[in-house]
C-alpha positions in Angstrom: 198.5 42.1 55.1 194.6 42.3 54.9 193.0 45.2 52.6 189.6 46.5 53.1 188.1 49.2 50.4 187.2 52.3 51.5 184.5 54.6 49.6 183.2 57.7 50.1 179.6 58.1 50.4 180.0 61.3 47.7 180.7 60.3 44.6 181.9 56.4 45.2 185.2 57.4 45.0 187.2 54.1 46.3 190.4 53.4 47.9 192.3 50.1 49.5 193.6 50.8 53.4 195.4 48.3 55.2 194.3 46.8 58.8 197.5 48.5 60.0 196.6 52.0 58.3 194.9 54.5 59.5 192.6 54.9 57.1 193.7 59.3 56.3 197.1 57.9 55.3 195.3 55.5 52.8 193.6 58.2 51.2 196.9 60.5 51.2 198.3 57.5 49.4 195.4 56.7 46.7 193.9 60.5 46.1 197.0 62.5 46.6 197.1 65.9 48.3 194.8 66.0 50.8 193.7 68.8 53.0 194.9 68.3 56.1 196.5 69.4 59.2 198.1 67.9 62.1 197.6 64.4 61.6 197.6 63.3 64.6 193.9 63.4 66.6 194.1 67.2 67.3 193.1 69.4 64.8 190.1 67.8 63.7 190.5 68.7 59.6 190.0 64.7 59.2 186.4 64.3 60.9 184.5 61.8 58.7 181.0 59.7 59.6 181.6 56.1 59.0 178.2 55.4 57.3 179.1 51.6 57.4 181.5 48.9 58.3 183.7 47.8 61.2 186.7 50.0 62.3 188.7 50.7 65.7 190.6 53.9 67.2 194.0 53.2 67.4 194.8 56.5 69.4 192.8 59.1 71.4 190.7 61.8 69.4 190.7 65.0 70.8 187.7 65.3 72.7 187.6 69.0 71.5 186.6 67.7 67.7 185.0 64.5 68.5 182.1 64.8 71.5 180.7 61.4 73.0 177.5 62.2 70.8 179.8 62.0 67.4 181.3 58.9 68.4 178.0 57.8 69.0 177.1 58.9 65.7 179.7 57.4 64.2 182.0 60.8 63.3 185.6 59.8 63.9 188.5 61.6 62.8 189.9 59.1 60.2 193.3 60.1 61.0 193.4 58.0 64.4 191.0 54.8 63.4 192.2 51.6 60.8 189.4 49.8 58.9 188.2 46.1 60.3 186.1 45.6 57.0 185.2 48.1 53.8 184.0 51.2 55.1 182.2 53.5 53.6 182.9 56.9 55.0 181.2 60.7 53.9 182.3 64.3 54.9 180.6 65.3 57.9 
């Protein structure tokens, strides 16, 4: 399965996610507990800007944590998108 490296804008902390991961569950995996809630597009805990690389939404995020503006922007909530190449992602 293809692997993209993920790193976070703070720090360069870096992670591996697989094209069929969404790319919260890789960093549950590589950093441990993480805060989170619902993981599942709802309660918006998980809203990250992508500052670079290709990814797609695999489900809905809740239009009540992600406006057309953040998507836009770039802010996704990393629970509901999987990584098309390395990303590189920062706390919004």
């Amino acid at each position: 399965m293809e692997e993209f490296t993920v790193t976070m804008y703070e720090g360069g902390k870096q992670f591996a996610c697989r094209k069929d991961q969404s790319v919260f569950s890789a960093m549950i995996r590589a950093a441990g507990p993480v805060t989170h809630g619902c993981c599942g597009g709802g309660c918006g805990v998980c809203k990250m800007k992508i500052v670079s690389g290709a990814y797609e939404a695999f489900k809905p995020m809740s239009a009540a944590h992600i406006s057309g503006e953040d998507k836009k922007g770039g802010v996704v909530l990393i629970c509901c998108v999987q990584p098309r190449s390395d990303l590189v992602i920062a706390r919004v």
